[in-house]
Every structure is written in C-alpha cells, then in structure tokens.
C-alpha positions, 0 to 999 in steps of 0.5 A: 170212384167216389173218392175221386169226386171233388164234391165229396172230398170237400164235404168231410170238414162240413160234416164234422164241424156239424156232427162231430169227427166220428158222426162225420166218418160213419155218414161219408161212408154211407154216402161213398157207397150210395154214390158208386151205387148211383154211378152203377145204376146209371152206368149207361147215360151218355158221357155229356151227363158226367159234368153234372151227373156225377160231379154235382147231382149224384154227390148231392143226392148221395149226402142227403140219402147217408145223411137220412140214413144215419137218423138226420131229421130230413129238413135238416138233410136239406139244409146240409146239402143246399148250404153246402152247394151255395159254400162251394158256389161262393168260391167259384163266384169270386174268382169270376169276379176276378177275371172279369177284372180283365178291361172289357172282358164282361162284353163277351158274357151274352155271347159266352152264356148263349155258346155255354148253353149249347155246348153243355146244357144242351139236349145231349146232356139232358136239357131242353130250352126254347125261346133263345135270343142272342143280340147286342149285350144280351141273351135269353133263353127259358129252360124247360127241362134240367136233368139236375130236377129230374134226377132229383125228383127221380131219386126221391129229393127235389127239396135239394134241386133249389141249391144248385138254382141259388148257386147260379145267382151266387155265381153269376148274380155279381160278375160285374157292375156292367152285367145284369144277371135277370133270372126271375123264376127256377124249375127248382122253385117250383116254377114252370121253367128257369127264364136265363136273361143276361144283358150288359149294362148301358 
C-alpha cells in the first residue's frame, strides 16, 4: 500500500541528500510501516477522505513520526516535512502557470475554485466553510474545519499542518497576472479559520 503513495516515493532522494543513503533507508522503512498503520487505523473513513487522507496527511504524519523515532530533533522533523511539502508544491505550481498560459482561461478561476470546494473539500470529505460567495471574477468562502489540522492535531503533530497551507500560496499565489489569490489567515497558523478569496484583476 504505502509503496504506492506518490508522496513517499518521491521523499527517498530528500532523505538521503540530508541523512545519508543508509540513515535514509532505515527511516522510509519506519515510515512505510506507520503509513499502513494509519491506513488500518482508519480503514473506515469515507472513500472522499482518500485524496487527502492517504495521499497527502498520512504520508506526512508517517515521515514526521519515523523521522522521531529514528532520533530526529522534532524541529528538525518539522522542517523535513513542511520543506518538503512546499518542494512538491512548487512543481505543481508551475505547471498551473503553464496552463493558465491558454488566452482567458484564468476568467474561469472564481467559478472553478467555488465547484472545487464543493466537490472535494466539502463536508463529505471532512471540511466545513460558511460565507461563501460567488460573483463576477470573484469567490470566497471561510473554512472552518480541515481534516488536514484535525488529523494532525489528532496524531500529535500540528506543527506540520502550515506546510500544506503554504502549499496553497505557492500553488495558487502566481497562476496569473490577472488573478489575486488574497488568502490573509490559516487554520494551521494558528488562525481561527482559512478566509479563501480569489478575484481577477480589473
């Protein structure tokens, strides 16, 4: 199962640039075996979980817990996987800026973000938002509860839930010139909720 996860395939080269082939092995071994773990532990959540579930937190939580168990300082842990979070996020980022090179394709962002938030971060998948707002070149809505800081918290790591925040502003805070991405406040932050708010530029 874990083997499969495109997260924990990818970390074994960041692993090793930082602790050396050996060190590397011996900590991707802990965490593929907590991964499974989490997967059995929550074997039961609803099938819209998965997408963030097991693709992004459990990965997440499963590096920083092998990388503590392998004698990490946990600052250092933090950094490992929030670093690591925004890498991925950065390739992700640029090919947003690629398609977005298509004439006028950014005007559909408010409308695409709004249906987004609906299809698959919605209660069914874990979430909770209130004062949504769709108009003219424009969305908002505030998130009120994220299963990404509700699992970390749960599995005693919260320090690692800003990474997947920053990932948004990495991913959408340069799509295009004509589109503002004025997010101001995280739930992994420490905010009291995430305020998404995208417009396009007059």
């Amino acid at each position: 199962m874990a083997k499969q996860v495109r997260y924990l395939r990818q970390v074994t080269p960041h692993l090793a640039d930082q602790y050396g082939a050996e060190r590397a092995n011996a900590i991707m071994k802990k965490a593929l075996k907590r991964y499974d773990e989490l997967i059995d532990e929550n074997r039961d959540e609803p099938r819209e979980y998965y997408m963030h579930t097991r693709e992004r937190i459990y990965p997440s939580v499963a590096m920083f817990d092998a990388l503590l168990d392998e004698g990490i300082e946990r600052s250092e842990a933090e950094a490992f996987v929030t670093d690591y979070y925004r890498w991925r996020s950065r390739g992700m980022a640029s090919k947003i800026k690629v398609i977005f090179k298509i004439p006028g394709l950014y005007k559909i962002v408010p409308k695409f973000f709004f249906s987004l938030t609906q299809k698959s971060f919605g209660p069914k998948a874990g979430f909770s938002y209130e004062n949504q707002h769709i108009g003219k070149g424009e969305m908002s809505f505030d998130m009120t509860l994220c299963p990404y800081h509700e699992k970390c918290v749960h599995y005693g790591c919260p320090e690692i839930v800003k990474g997947f925040c920053d990932a948004d502003d990495i991913c959408y805070g340069n799509m295009h010139p004509k589109i503002s991405w004025d997010r101001t406040k995280t739930i992994g932050h420490g905010d009291d909720i995430c305020d998404f708010k995208v417009h396009i530029k007059e």
